[in-house]
C-alpha positions as CSV (number, residue, x, y, z in Angstrom):
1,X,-21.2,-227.6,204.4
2,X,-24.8,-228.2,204.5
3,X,-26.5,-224.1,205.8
4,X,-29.5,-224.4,208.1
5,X,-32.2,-224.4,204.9
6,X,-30.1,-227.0,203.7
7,X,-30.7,-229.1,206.6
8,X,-34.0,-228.8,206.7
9,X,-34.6,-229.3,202.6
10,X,-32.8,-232.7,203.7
11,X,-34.8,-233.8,206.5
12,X,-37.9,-232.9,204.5
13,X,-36.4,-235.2,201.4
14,X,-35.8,-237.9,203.7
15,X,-38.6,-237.7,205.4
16,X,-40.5,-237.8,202.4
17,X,-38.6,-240.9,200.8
18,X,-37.0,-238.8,197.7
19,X,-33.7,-238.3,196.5
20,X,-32.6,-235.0,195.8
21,X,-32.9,-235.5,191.8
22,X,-36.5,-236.3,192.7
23,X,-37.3,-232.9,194.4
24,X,-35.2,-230.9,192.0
25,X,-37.3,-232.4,189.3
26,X,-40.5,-231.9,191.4
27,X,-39.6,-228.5,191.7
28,X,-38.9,-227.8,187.9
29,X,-35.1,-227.3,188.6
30,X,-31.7,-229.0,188.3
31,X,-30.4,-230.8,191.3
32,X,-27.1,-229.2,190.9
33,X,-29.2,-226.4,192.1
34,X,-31.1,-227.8,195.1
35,X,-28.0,-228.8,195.9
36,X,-26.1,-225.4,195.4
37,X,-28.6,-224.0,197.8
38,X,-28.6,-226.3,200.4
39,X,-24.8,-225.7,200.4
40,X,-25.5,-221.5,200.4
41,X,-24.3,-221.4,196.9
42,X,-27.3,-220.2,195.1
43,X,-29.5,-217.7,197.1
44,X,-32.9,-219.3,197.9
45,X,-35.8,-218.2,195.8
46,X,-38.8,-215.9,197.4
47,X,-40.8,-218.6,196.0
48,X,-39.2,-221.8,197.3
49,X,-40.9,-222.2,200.2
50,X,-44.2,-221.8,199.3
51,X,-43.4,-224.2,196.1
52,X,-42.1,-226.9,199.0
53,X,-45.2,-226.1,200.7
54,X,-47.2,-227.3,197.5
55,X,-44.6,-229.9,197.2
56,X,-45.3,-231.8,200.4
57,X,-48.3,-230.5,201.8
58,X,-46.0,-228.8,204.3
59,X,-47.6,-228.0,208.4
60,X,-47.6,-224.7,209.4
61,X,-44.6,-225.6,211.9
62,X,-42.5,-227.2,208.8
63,X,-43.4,-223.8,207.3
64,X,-42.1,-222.1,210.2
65,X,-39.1,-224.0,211.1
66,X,-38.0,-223.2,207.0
67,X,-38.7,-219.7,207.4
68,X,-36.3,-219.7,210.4
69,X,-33.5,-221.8,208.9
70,X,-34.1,-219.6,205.8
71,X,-33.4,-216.1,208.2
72,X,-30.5,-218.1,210.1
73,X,-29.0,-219.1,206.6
74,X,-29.3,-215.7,205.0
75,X,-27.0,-214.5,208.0
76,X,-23.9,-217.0,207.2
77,X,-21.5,-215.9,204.2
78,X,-19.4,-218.7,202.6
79,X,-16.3,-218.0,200.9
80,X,-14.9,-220.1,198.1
81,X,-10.7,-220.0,199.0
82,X,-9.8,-222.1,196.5
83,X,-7.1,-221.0,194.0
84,X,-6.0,-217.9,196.8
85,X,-2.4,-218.1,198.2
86,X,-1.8,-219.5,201.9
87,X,-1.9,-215.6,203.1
88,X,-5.0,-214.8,201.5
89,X,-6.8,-217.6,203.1
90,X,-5.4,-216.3,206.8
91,X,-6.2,-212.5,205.7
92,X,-10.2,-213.9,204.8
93,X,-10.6,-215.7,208.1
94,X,-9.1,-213.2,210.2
95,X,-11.3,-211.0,209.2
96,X,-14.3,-213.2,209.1
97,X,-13.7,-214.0,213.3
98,X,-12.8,-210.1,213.6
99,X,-15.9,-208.7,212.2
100,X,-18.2,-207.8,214.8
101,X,-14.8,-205.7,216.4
102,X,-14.1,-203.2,214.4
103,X,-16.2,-199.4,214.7
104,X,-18.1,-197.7,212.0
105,X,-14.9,-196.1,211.4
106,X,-12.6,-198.8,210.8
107,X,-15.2,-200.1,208.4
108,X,-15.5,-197.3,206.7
109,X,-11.7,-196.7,206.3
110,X,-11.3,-200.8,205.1
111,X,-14.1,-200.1,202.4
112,X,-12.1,-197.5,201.2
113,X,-9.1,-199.6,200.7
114,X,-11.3,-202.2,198.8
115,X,-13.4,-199.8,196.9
116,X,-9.5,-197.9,195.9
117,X,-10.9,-194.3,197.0
């Protein structure tokens, strides 16, 4: 699934008429990794949006709106499943949708079970 940056690294390809080997090879890079970030795979460079910028002669408001998608993507966490068991994959997404409920506390005590203190 597409994260907000990767939307808007779309729109501006398509906007632009290329396809997505053309702006990876515009940009010096693979498109296996435009496309990994796009999909929040690969962290986005401190240096991407100011290349895009160069790239397509970008408005301050394209600027702005990838600065915002980049913020908004930076928030999301995606989590590969594949090759877990069936109660792995409930454990993960229970806890995704359960996050913002527990106290410092129970944080604190879950870390400890991961970490094995």
């Amino acid at each position: 699934m597409l994260t907000e940056f990767g939307k808007e690294i779309r729109k501006l390809r398509i906007e632009h008429h290329d396809l997505l080997k053309n702006m990876a090879d515009k940009l010096g890079v693979t498109s296996s990794y435009v496309s990994a970030i796009e999909h929040g795979k690969k962290p986005i460079p401190a240096d991407f949006i100011s290349r895009l910028k160069g790239l397509y002669d970008l408005s301050s408001d394209e600027i702005r709106r990838l600065e915002q998608a980049k913020e908004e993507s930076a928030l999301k966490v995606n989590i590969d499943l594949a090759g877990v068991n069936k109660k792995q994959a409930i454990l993960a997404n229970a806890f995704a949708r359960k996050l913002n409920y527990f106290s410092d506390e129970e944080m604190e005590e879950i870390m400890r079970l991961i970490d094995g203190d």
